[in-house]
C-alpha positions in Angstrom: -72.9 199.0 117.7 -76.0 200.8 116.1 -75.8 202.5 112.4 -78.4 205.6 113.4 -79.2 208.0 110.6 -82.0 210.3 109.9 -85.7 208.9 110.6 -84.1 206.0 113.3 -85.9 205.7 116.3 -85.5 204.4 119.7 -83.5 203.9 122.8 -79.9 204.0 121.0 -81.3 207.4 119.8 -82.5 209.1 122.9 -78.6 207.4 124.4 -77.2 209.8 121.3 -78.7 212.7 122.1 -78.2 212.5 125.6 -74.6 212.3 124.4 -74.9 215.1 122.4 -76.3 217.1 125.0 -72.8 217.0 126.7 -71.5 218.5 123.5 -73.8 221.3 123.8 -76.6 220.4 121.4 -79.4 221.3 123.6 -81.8 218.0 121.8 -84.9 217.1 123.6 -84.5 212.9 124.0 -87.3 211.8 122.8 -85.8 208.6 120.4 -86.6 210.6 117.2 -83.3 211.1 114.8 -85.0 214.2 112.9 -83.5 217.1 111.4 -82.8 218.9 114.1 -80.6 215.3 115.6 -79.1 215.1 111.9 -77.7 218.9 111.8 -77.0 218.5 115.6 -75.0 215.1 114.5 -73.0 216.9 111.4 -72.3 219.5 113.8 -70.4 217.5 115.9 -68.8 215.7 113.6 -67.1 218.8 112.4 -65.8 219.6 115.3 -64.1 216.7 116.0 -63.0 216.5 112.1 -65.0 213.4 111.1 -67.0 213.1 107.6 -70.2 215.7 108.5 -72.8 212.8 106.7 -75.1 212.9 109.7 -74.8 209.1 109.8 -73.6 207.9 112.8 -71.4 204.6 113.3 -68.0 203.6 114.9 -65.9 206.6 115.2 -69.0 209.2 116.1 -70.3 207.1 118.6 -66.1 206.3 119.6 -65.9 210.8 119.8 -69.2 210.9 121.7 -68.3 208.0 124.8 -64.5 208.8 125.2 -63.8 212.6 124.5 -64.4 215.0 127.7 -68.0 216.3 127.9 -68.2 220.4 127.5 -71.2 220.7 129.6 -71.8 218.7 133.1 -74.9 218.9 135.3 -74.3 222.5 137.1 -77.1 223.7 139.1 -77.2 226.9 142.2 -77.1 226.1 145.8 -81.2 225.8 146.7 -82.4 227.5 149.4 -82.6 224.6 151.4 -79.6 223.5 150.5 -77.5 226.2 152.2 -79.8 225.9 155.3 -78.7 222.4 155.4 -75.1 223.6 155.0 -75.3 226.5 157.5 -75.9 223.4 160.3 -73.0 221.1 159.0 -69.5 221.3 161.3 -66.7 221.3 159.4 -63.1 220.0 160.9 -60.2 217.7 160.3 -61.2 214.8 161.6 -65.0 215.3 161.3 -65.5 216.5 157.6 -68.3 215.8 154.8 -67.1 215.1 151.3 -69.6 217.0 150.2 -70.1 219.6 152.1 -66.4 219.8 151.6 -66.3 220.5 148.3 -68.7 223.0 148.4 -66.4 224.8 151.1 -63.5 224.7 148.8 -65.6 225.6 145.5 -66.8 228.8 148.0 -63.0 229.6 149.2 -61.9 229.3 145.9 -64.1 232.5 145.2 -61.4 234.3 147.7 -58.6 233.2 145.3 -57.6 229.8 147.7 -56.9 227.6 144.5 -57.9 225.3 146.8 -58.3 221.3 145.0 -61.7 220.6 145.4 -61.6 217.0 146.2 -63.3 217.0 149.2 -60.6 216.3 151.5 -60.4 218.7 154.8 -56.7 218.6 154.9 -54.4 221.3 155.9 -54.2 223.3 152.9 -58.6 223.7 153.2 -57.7 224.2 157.2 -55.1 227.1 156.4 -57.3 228.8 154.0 -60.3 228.6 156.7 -58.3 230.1 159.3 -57.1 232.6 156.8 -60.6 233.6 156.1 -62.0 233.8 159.4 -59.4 235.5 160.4 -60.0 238.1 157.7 -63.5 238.3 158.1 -63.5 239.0 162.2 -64.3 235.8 163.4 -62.3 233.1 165.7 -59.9 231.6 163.9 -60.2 228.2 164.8 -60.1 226.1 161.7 -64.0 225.4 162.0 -66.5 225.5 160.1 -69.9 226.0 161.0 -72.8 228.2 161.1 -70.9 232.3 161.1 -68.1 230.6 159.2 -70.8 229.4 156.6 -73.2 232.2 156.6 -70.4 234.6 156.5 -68.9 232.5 153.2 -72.4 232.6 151.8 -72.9 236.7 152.2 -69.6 237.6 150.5 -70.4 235.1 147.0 -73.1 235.2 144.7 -74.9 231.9 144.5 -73.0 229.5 143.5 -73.7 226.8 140.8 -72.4 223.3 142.3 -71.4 219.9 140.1 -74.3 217.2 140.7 -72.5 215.0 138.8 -71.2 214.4 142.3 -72.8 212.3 144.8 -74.6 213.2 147.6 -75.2 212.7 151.4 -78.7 212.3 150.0 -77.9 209.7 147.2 -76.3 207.9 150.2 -79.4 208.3 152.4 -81.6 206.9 149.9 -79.8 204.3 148.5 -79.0 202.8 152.1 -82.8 203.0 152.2 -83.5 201.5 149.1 -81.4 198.7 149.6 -82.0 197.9 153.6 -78.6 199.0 154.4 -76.8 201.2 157.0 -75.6 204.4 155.8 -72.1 203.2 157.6 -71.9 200.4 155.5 -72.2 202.2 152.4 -69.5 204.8 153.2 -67.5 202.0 153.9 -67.5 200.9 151.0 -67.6 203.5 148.7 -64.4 204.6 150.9 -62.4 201.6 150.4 -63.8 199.9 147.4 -63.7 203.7 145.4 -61.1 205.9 147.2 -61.2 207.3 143.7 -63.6 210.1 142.7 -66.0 209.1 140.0 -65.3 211.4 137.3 -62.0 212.9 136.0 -60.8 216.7 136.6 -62.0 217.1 133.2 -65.6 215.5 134.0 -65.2 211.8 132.2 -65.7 208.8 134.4 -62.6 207.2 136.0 -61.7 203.9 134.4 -59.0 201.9 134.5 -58.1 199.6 130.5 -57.1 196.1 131.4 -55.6 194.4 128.8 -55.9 190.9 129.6 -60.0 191.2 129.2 -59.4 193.2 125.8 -57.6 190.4 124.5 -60.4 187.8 125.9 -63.2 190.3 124.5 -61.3 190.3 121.2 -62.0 186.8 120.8 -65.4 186.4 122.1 -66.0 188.9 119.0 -64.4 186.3 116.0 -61.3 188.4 116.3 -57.0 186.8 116.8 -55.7 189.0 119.2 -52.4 187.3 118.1 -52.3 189.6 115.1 -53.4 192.7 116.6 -50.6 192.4 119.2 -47.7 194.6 117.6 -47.5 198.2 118.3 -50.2 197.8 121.0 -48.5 195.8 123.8 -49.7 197.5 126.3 -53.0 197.4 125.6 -53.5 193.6 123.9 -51.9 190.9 126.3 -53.0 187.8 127.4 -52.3 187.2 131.2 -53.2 190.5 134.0 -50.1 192.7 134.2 -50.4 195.6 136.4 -47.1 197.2 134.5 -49.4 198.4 132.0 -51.4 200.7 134.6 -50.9 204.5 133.7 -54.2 206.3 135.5 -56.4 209.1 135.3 -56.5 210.5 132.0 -53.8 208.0 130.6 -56.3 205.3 130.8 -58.5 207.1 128.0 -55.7 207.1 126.0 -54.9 203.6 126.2 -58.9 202.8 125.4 -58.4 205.2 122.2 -55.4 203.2 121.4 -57.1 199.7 122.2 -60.3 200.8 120.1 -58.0 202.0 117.0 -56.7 198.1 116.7 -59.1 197.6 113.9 -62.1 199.2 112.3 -64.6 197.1 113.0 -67.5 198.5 115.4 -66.8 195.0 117.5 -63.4 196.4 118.3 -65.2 199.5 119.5 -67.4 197.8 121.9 -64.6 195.2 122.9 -62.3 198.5 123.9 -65.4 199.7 126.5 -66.3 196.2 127.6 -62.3 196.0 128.7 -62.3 199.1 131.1 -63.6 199.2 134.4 -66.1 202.7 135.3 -66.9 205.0 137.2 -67.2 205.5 141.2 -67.5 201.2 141.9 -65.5 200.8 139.0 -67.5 197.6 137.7 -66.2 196.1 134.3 -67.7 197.0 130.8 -69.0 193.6 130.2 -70.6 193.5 133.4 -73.2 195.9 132.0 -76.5 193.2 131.6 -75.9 192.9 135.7 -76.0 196.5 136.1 -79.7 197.0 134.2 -78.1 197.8 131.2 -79.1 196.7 127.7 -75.5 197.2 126.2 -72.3 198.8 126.5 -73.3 201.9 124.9 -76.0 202.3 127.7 -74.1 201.1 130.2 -71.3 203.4 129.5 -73.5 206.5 128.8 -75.2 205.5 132.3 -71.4 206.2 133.9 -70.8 209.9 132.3 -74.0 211.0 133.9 -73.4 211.5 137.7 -71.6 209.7 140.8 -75.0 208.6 141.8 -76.0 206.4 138.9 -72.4 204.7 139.6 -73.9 204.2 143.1 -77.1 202.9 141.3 -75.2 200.5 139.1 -73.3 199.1 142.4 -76.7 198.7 143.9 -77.4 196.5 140.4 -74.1 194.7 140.5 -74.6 193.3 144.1 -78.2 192.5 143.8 -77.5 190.3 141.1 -74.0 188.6 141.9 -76.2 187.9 145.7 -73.8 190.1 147.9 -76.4 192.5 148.8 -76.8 189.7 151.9 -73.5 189.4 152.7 -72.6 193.1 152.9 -76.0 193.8 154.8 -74.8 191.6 157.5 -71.7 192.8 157.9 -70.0 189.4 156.4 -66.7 191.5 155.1 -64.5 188.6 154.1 -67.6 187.2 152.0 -68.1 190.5 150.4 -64.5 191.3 149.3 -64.4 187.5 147.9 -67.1 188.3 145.9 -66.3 191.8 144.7 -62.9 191.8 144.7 -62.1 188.0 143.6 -60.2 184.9 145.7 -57.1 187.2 146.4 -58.9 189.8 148.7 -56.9 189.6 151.9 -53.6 190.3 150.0 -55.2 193.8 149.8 -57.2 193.1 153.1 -60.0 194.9 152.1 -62.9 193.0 154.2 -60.2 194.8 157.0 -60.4 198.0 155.6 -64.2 197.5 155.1 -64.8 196.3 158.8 -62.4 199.5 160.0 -64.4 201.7 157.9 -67.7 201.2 159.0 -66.5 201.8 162.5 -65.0 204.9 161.7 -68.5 205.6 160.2 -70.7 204.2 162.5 -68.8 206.3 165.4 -68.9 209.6 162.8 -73.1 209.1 162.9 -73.0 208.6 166.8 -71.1 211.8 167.0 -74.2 213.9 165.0 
């Protein structure tokens, strides 16, 4: 964990003023810890009620990684983009995520309070219908190109979340890595049913307790005495009864970093969770071309894509890039999900999946 102050420079520097960015600090990231950094650092410090020295150690970089971000990467609809849209069918059974959300985000606008998760399901059919039928066209539940030119001429442009990933993050990573695009929906479908980020725009992790308790000790700490008042957090065996989700799970890792006051403890806390979209462990971060767990974790608040990056990372170097690019399910989910796989069958789910998607591509 880095002790940055005014006239540091380097990568851990450009990682805090990326992090500060979130906050609202508008800092160009150029490694620098100037004056502008320093009142940008105090700044932030005050509003989370921490000593404003401009020095930053455990608890500001503990604020900066685990408290929800005020700003996220929220760009208009292009041009092209909404041409792209205008050509997209929309209907229960055929439905992209994407293209999804932006269909709620746009319905929304009509006062839907619609969940925009990117699932076509009956309350997103209803409030099609509802529209179209409002709006003098055939009420079918469908959505293509009047539907979508029609939602497009009633809103201003809208500003969409690219924290989100893409049917173009998909396309070029399947490219990158000499792999059907089927394959990779598969897998981000049953290996990360879970959205990448939080409602409130932090990545999705999950704490486990049994690898804070063996991170503890790799770091010259007794996770004996640390155990009571934070039992379910600290334990030394996997126990499941400890899950609580979603937001919960940040704060159980505020709970598990506040064990001690050492900056180990910090970086033991994050190295215990698992992130983002693939939801690949903390101290897995050297096989996901990350130089530490501060990079590695400031890597996972930027966007569903660099989680689909760091995937791309994790199975190039554990060798199941081979094994999932030829389809070899069971060898896959061994590798990725451990020896216990089938119990969950998830080289089933996998091989069902990439069906499901291979037919969906066939289809057009």
């Amino acid at each position: 964990m880095y002790l940055l102050k005014y006239r540091s420079r380097g990568k851990s520097v450009q990682l805090l003023q990326e992090l500060l960015n979130a906050f609202d600090k508008n800092l160009e990231a150029d490694g620098y810890f100037g004056r502008v950094t320093e009142g940008a650092v105090k700044d932030f410090q005050k509003e989370c009620d921490l000593n404003p020295d401009g020095i930053v150690y455990t608890q500001t970089w503990a604020k900066l990684l685990i408290l929800p971000p005020t700003l996220i990467n929220q760009t208009p609809l292009t041009p092209q983009e909404v041409e792209r849209l205008q050509k997209t069918l929309l209907k229960r059974d055929i439905a992209e995520k994407e293209a999804v959300i932006i269909l709620q985000e746009l319905l929304n606008h009509f006062g839907y309070n619609l969940g925009v998760d990117g699932d076509f399901g009956s309350g997103t059919a209803a409030a099609v219908k509802d529209f179209q039928e409002k709006n003098g066209l055939v009420p079918d539940g469908i959505v293509f190109t009047k539907t979508w030119t029609k939602l497009f001429e009633l809103t201003p442009p809208i500003a969409i979340n690219r924290m989100r990933l893409s049917e173009k993050d998909i396309a070029d990573f399947a490219k990158a890595f000499n792999l059907e695009v089927p394959i990779v929906k598969a897998v981000q479908e049953v290996e990360s049913s879970r959205s990448g980020f939080l409602p409130d725009n932090r990545p999705t992790i999950l704490f486990e307790g049994h690898i804070f308790w063996r991170e503890l000790k790799k770091r010259g700490f007794d996770p004996e005495t640390m155990v009571a008042g934070n039992e379910n957090v600290l334990f030394p065996k996997f126990n499941r009864q400890f899950y609580e989700g979603n937001e919960k799970e940040y704060i159980r890792l505020e709970k598990a970093r506040n064990v001690g006051d050492s900056p180990k403890i910090l970086e033991a806390a994050l190295a215990s969770c698992s992130w983002g979209m693939f939801q690949i462990m903390g101290f897995n971060y050297k096989l996901v071309d990350a130089f530490d767990i501060i990079d590695y974790v400031t890597k996972a608040k930027r966007s569903e894509a660099a989680h689909l990056q760091a995937f791309g990372e994790f199975i190039i170097s554990t060798k199941l890039l081979k094994p999932l690019r030829e389809k070899r399910w069971a060898d896959f989910a061994r590798g990725y999900n451990g020896k216990n796989f089938a119990v969950n069958q998830y080289d089933k789910r996998l091989a069902s999946a990439y069906l499901k998607y291979s037919a969906t591509d066939l289809l057009g």
